[in-house]
C-alpha positions in Angstrom: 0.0 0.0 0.0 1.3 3.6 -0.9 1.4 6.0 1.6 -1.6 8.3 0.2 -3.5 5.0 0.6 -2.7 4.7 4.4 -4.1 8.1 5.0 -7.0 8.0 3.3 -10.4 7.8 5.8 -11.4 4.1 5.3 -15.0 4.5 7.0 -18.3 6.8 6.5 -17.3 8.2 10.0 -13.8 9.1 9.6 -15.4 10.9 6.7 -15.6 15.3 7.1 -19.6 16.2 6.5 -22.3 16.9 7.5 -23.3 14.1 9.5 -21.3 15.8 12.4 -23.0 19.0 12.3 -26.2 16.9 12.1 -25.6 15.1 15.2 -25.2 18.3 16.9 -28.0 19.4 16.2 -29.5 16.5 17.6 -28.0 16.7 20.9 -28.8 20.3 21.3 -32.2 19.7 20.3 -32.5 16.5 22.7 -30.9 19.2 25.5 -33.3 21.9 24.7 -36.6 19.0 25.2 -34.5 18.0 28.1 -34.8 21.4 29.9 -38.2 22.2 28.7 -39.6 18.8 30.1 -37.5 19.8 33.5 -38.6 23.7 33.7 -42.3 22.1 33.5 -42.2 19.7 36.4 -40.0 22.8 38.5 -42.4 25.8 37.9 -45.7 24.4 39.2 -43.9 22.9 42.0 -42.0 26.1 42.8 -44.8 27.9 42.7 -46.4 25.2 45.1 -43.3 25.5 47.6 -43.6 29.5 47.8 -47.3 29.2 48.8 -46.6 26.3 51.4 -44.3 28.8 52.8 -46.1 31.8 53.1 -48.9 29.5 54.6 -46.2 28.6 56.7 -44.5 32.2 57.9 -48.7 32.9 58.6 -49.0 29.6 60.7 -45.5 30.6 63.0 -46.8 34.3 63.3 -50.1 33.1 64.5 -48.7 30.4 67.1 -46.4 33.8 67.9 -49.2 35.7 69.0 -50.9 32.5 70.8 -48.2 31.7 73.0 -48.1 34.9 74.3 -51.8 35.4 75.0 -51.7 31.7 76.8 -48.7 32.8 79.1 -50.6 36.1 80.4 -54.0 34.1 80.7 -51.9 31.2 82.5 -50.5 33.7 84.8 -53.9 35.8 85.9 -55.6 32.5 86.5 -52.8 31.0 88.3 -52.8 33.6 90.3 -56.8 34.2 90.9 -56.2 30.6 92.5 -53.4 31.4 94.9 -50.5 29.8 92.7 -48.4 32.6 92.8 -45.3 31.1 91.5 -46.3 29.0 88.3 -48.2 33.2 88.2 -44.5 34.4 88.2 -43.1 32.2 86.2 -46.0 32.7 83.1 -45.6 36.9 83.4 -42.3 36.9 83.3 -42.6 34.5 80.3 -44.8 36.3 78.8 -42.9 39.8 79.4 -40.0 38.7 78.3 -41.3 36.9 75.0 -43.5 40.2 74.3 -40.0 42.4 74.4 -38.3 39.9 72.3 -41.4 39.7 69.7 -41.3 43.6 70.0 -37.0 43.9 69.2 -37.4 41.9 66.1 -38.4 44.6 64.3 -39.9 44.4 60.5 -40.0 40.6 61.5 -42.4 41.2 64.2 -45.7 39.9 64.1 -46.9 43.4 65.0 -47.7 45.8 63.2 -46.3 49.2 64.2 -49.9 50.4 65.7 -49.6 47.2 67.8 -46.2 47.9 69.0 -46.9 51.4 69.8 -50.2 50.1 71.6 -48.2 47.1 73.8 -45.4 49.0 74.9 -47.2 50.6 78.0 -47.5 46.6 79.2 -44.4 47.1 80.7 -44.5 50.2 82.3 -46.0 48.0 85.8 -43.8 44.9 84.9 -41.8 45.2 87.9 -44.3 46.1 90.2 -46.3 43.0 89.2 -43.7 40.4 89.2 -43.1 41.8 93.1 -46.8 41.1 93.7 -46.6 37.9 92.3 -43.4 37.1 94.5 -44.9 38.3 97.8 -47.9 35.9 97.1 -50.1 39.4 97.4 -53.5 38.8 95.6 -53.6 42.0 94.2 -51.3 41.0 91.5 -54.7 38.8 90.2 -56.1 41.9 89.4 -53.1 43.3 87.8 -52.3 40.4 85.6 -55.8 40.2 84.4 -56.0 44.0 83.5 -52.6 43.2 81.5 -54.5 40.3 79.8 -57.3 42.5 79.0 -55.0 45.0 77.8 -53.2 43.0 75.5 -56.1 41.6 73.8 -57.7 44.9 73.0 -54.3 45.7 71.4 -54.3 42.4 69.8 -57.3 40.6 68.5 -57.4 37.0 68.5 -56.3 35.4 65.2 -58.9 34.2 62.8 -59.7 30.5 62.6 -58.9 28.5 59.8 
């Protein structure tokens, strides 16, 4: 054999043409139905995540507001029944909870009449948990005023 003969492509696919651009094609066709198929499951089930989650945030906001209703209620009726230290316990709970809800800020789940309306709570906080820890029964009285208080400035959240 010469040497041009030994160079010389022997099969169809050693052979320059267009059957290389063709299978490009291909692929980038078969990658383009690959991501369209994929981008079709994704959307509706982003979409579907993003509303779980704001169903969510709502959910954690209202259990927020909740829990610190059922610590003040916890501590006036402890206290209308002479247990003044579970009382003290559940106020200072429930003070210390409402500071922390009221220092996050835009993350709160008050709004900024809310805030403005449940910062007088603590102006007595002091003077109640005192009551509470000299077993004094006028700290009932206190605690459910508080209560009161804080439910006027927060309404119960609706039920679902």
């Amino acid at each position: 054999m010469s040497r041009e003969e030994q160079n010389e492509p022997t099969t169809l696919r050693d052979l320059p043409g267009p059957r290389t651009d063709s299978r490009l094609k291909r692929f980038a066709i078969y990658g383009l139905v690959l991501l369209i198929v994929f981008l079709v499951g994704f959307v509706p089930m982003w979409t579907s995540a993003r509303s779980r989650a704001h169903e969510r945030d709502a959910a954690r906001a209202t259990l927020r507001i909740s829990r610190l209703q059922n610590l003040i209620a916890s501590a006036a009726i402890d206290s209308r029944r002479g247990e003044y230290e579970p009382a003290r316990q559940a106020a200072s709970d429930f003070l210390t909870g409402l500071q922390a809800e009221l220092d996050r800020g835009a993350d709160s789940v008050f709004n900024d009449s809310q805030k403005t309306g449940l910062r007088p709570l603590f102006d007595g906080r002091d003077e109640i948990i005192t009551l509470l820890a000299r077993s004094d029964p006028a700290a009932a009285d206190r605690l459910a005023d508080l209560y009161v208080r804080y439910r006027q400035t927060v309404p119960a959240a609706p039920a679902t």
